[in-house]
C-alpha positions in Angstrom: 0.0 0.0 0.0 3.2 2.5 0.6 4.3 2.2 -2.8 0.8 3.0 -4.3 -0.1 5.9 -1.7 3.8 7.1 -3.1 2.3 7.4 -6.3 -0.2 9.7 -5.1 2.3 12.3 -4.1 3.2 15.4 -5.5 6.4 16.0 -7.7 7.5 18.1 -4.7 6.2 17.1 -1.8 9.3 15.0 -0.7 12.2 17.6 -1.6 9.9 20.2 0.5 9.7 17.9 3.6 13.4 17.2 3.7 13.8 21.0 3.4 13.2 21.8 6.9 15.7 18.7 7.6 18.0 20.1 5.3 20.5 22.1 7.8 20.8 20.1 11.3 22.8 21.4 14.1 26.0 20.2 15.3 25.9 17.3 18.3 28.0 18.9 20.4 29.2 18.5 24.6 31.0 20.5 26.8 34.1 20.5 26.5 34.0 21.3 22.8 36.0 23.9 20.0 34.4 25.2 17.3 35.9 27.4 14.4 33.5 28.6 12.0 34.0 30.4 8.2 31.8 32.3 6.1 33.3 32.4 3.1 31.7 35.3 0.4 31.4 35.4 -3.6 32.9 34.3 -6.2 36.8 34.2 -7.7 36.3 34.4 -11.0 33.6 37.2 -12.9 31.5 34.3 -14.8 31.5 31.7 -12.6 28.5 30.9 -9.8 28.5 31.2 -5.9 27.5 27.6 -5.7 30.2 26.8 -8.5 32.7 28.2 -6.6 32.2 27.3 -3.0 31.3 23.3 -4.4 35.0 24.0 -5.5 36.0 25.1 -2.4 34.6 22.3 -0.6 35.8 19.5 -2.7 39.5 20.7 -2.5 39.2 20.4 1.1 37.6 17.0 1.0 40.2 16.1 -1.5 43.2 17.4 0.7 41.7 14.7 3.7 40.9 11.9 0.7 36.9 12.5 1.2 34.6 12.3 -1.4 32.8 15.4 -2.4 29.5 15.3 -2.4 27.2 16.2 -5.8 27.4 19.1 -6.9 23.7 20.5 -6.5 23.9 19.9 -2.8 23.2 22.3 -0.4 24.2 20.5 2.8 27.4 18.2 4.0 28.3 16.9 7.0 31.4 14.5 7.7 33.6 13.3 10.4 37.3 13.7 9.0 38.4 12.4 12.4 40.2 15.2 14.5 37.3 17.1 13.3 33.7 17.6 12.4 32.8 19.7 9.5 29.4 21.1 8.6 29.3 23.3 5.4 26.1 24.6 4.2 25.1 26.6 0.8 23.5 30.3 0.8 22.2 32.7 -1.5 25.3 34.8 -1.3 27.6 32.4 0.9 29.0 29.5 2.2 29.9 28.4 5.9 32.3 26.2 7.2 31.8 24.8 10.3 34.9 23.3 12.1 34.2 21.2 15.9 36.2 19.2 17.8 35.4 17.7 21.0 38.3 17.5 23.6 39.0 15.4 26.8 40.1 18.7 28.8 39.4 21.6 28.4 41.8 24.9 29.6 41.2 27.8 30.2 39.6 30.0 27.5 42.8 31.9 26.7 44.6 29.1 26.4 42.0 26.9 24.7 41.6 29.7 21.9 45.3 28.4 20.5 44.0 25.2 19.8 41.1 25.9 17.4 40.1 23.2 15.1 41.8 25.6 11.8 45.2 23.9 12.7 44.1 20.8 11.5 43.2 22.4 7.8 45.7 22.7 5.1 47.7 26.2 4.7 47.1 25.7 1.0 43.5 25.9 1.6 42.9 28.6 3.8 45.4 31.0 1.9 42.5 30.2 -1.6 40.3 32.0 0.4 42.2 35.4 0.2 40.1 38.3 -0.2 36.6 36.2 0.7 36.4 35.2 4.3 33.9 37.3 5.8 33.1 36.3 9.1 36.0 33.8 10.6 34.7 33.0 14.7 36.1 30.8 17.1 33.8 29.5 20.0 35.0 27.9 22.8 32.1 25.5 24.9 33.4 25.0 28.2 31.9 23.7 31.4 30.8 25.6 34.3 34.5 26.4 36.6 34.9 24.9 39.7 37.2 28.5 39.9 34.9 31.6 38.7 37.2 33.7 39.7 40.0 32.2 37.3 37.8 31.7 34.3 36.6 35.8 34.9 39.8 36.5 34.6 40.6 34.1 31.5 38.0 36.2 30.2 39.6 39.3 30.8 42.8 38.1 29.5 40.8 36.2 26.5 38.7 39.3 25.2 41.9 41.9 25.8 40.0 44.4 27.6 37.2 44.8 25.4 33.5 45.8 26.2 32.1 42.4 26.5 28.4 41.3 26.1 27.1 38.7 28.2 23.8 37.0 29.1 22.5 33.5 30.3 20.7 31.8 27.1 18.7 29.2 26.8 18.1 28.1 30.5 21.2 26.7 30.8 24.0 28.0 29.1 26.3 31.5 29.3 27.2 33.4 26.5 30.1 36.1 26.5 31.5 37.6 23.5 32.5 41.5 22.0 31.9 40.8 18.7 35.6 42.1 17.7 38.0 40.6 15.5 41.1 40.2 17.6 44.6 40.0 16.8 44.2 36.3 15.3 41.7 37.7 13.0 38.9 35.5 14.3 36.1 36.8 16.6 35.8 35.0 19.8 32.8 33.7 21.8 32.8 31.6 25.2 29.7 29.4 26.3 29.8 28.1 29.9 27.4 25.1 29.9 26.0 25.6 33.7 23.2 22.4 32.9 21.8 22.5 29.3 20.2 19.3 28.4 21.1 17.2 25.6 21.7 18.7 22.1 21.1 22.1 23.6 24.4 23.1 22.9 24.4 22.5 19.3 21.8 24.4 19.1 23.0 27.6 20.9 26.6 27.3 18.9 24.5 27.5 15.7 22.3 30.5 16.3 25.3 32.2 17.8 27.0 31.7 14.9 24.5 32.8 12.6 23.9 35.7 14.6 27.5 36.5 14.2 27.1 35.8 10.4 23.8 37.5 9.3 25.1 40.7 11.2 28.3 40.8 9.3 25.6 40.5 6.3 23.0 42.9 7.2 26.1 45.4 7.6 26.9 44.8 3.7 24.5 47.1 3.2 26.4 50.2 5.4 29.0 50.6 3.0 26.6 51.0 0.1 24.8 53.8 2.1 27.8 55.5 2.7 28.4 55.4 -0.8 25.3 56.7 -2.0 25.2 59.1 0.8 27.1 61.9 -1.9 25.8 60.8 -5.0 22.1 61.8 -3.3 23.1 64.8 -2.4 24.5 65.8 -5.7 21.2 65.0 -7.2 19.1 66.9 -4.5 20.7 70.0 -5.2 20.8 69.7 -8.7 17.3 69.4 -8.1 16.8 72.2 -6.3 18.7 73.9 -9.1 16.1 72.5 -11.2 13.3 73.7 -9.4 14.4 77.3 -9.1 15.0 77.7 -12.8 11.8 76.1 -13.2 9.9 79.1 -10.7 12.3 81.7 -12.6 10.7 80.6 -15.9 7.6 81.0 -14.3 5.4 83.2 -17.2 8.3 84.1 -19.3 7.6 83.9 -23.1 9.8 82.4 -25.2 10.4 79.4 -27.9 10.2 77.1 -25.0 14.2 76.3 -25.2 14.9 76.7 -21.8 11.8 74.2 -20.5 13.8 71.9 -22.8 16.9 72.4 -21.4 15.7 71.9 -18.1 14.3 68.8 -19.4 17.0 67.5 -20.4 18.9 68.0 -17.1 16.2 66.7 -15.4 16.0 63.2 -17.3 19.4 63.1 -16.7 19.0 63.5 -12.8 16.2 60.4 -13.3 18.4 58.3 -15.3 21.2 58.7 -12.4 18.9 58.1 -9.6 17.8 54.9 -11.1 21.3 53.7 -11.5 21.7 54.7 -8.1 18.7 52.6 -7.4 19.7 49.8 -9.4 23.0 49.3 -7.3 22.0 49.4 -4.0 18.0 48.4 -3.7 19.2 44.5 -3.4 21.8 45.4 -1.2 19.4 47.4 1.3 16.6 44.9 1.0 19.0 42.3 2.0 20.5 43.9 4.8 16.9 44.2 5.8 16.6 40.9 5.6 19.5 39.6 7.6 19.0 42.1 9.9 15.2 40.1 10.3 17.5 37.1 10.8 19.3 38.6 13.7 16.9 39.8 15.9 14.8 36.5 15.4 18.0 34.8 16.6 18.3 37.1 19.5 14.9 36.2 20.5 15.5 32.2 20.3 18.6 32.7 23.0 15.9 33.9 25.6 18.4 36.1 27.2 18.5 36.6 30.7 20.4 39.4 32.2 24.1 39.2 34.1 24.1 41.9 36.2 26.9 44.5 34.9 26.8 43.2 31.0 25.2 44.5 28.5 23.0 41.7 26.9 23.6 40.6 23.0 20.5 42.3 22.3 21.0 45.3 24.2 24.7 45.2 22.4 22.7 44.9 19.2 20.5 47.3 19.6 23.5 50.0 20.6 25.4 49.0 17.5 24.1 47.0 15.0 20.3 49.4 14.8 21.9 52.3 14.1 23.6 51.2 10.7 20.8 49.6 9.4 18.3 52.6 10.1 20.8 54.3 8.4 20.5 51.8 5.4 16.5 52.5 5.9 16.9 56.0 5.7 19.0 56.0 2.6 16.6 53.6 0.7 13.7 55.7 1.8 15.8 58.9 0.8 16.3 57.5 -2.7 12.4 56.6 -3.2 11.5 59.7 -1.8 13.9 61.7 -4.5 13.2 59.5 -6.9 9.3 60.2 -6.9 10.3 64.6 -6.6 12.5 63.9 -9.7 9.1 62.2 -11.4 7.0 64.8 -9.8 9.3 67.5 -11.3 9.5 65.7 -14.6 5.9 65.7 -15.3 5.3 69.6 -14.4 8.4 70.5 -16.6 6.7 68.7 -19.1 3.5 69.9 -18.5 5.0 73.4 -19.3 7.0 71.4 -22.5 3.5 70.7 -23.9 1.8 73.9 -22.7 4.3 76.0 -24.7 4.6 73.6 -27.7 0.8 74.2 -27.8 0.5 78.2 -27.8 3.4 77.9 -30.5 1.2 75.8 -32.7 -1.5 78.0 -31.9 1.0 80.7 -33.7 2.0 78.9 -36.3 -2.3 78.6 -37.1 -2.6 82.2 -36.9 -0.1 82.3 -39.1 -1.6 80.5 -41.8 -4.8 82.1 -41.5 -3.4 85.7 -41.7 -1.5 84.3 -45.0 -4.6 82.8 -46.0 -6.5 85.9 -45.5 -3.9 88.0 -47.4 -4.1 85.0 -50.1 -7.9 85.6 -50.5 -7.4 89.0 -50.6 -5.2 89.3 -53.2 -7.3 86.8 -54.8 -10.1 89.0 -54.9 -7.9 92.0 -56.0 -6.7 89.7 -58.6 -10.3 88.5 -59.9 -11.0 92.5 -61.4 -8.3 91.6 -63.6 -9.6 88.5 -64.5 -13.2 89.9 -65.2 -11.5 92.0 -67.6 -9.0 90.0 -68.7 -12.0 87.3 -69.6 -14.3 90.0 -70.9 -11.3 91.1 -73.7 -10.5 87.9 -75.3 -14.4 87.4 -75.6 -15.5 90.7 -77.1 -12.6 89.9 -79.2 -14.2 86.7 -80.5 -17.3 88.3 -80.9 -15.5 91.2 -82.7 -13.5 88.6 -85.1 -17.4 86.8 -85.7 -18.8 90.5 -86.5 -16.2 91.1 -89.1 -17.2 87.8 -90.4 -20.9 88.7 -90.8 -19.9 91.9 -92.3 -18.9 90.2 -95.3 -21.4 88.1 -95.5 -23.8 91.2 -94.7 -25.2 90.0 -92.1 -24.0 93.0 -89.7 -23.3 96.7 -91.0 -20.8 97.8 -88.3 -18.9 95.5 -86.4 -17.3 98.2 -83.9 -20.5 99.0 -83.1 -21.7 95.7 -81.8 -18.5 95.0 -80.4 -18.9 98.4 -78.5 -22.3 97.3 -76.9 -21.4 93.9 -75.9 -18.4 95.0 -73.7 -20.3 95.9 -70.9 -23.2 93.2 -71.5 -20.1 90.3 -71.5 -18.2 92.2 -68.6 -21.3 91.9 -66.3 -21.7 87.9 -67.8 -18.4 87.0 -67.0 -18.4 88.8 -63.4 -22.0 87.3 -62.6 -20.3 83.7 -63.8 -17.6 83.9 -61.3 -19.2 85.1 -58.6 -21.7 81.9 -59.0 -18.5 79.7 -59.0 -17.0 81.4 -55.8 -20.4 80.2 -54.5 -20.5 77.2 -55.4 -17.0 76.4 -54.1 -17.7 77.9 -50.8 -21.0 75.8 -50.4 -19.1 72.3 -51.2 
């Protein structure tokens, strides 16, 4: 019956199941040393981020004789025997997730100099140049039968620094000052004072990603900082704008300077939307991340040790203000983005609105020529009445002189004489019918 109720699955319903399998925690017990990479981008311009870090990953498992695993996979674990690894696959990163579980542990100072990255290949690591974006070392320890030593390892450990420091998770104590030290690896200690089973794994991995969606979220600083001049450039070349705009206000002319200001001011657009362009997935993933973070914050379930500031509270101080920053900037280029629209439409407003009182012109023109045309027209027609009246007395004169001989008519001067007035008046009658006529069609 399985196999036939398998056939009445979907095409996806399996792969989405597994998904929320898909990244498991580390197993880990006190005492226990964890080094952990996040390794950014890509090497080469036309190559992948999951090309590159499957390429990363299988010279590793290479280096220990491993087999890689396929390349479409998003998630490896493997036990290379002095240590764990876990390696997982993200939109814009990879991780690398060294642990090593040890019969004794030191103290942290001294446990910090025997991190699970002496085990991995000099080769390796030195690949990685110009990529490694978040490089952490945690130490899990058990609670000290000597709190007075291990505060002071702690001292000694974080060299001075401001340290954040909290009990999480009903069972465990986090410090950390989320500095790079002089090792180049941040640092974190978690005392296990009676977690249950697995708990740990789970705290090491949230503190982790806490540690790696903030170096993330604060991608997006940079960018703002960046932007930060271009914006103001624009804004007042805008304002520019705008005053030539009110100082055009009502003055008549060809409409040459509402084009020139409309050419400046698609020019201003088209920069904005690069601007735009180049940072909006930045800031919408710093937003993002920055989501991740606090909803990390919140699983820990913090509980305050009097005298240290709490990871959120540390947060809060120093992470929040960068990413409002990153807010304000995206909201700063919307909001100038829909002024330069705003502006765009009123200048051509004014474009058309001038364009249409110099067609209006140019129609006035043509009448008044047409006018003048009609006019001469008319002064012209006298002409033709007589013009028209000659050539047909003549006619009638060459046709008198005809009858003469025939003596039909005595004086042919004399007829010719009385017709001129009687064919004048014909021919003048004739085109003012046609005039009417034309007018009427």
């Amino acid at each position: 019956m399985s196999i036939v109720f398998a056939s009445l699955n979907h095409a996806q319903r399996v792969p989405l199941a597994a998904e929320i399998h898909s990244r498991p925690f580390l197993k880990l017990e006190a005492p226990s040393l964890v080094s952990h990479l996040a390794v950014y981008g890509d090497p080469a311009p036309h190559a992948s981020n999951a090309e590159a870090q499957h390429a990363r990953l299988a010279a590793l498992c290479g280096h220990f004789g491993v087999s890689a695993p396929a390349p479409d996979t998003n998630y490896f674990t493997h036990d290379f025997g002095r240590f764990r690894l876990k390696w997982e696959l993200h939109t814009e990163f990879a991780t690398f997730t060294f642990a090593e579980q040890v019969q004794k542990m030191p103290l942290p100072e001294e446990a910090f100099d025997a991190m699970p990255t002496r085990h991995l290949p000099q080769d390796w690591l030195l690949a990685l140049q110009g990529r490694v974006l978040v490089a952490s070392h945690v130490v899990l320890a058990r609670a000290s039968a000597a709190p007075e030593a291990f505060a002071a390892s702690l001292q000694r450990v974080f060299e001075g620094a401001a340290m954040a420091g909290s009990q999480v998770m009903q069972g465990g104590e986090l410090w950390t000052d989320f500095a790079i030290h002089s090792d180049g690896f941040s640092r974190f200690v978690i005392c296990d004072v009676g977690m249950r089973q697995q708990q740990a794994g789970r705290l090491i991995q949230r503190v982790l990603e806490i540690e790696t969606y903030r170096m993330m979220a604060l991608l997006g600083l940079p960018a703002a900082q960046q932007a930060t001049p271009e914006l103001n450039s624009v804004e007042s070349e805008l304002a520019a704008l705008a005053g030539a705009l009110v100082d055009a206000d009502g003055r008549v002319d060809d409409g040459t300077i509402e084009q020139m200001l409309l050419d400046q001011i698609t020019h201003l657009a088209a920069r904005i939307e690069k601007l735009s362009l180049d940072t909006s997935y930045r800031f919408a993933a710093s937003k993002a991340y920055f989501g991740l973070v606090n909803a990390r914050i919140e699983e820990l379930r913090e509980l305050r040790i009097e005298g240290t500031p709490t990871v959120e509270e540390f947060m809060e101080r120093r992470l929040a203000p960068a990413m409002k920053t990153c807010e304000a900037v995206a909201a700063r280029q919307e909001a100038l983005a829909r002024r330069i629209a705003n502006s765009n439409d009123l200048l051509r407003t004014r474009v058309g609105i001038v364009q249409e009182a110099h067609n209006r012109r140019i129609l006035q023109s043509m009448n008044q020529r047409a006018l003048q045309q009609l006019r001469l027209q008319q002064a012209v027609e006298g002409l033709s009445v007589a013009a028209i009246s000659y050539y047909v007395v003549g006619l009638i004169g060459y046709a008198a002189k005809g009858a003469k001989v025939v003596g039909l008519v005595g004086n042919p001067e004399l007829v010719m004489g009385v017709l001129v007035p009687v064919v004048a008046a014909c021919v003048w009658l004739g085109l003012r019918n046609m005039h009417k006529k034309l007018h009427s069609a």
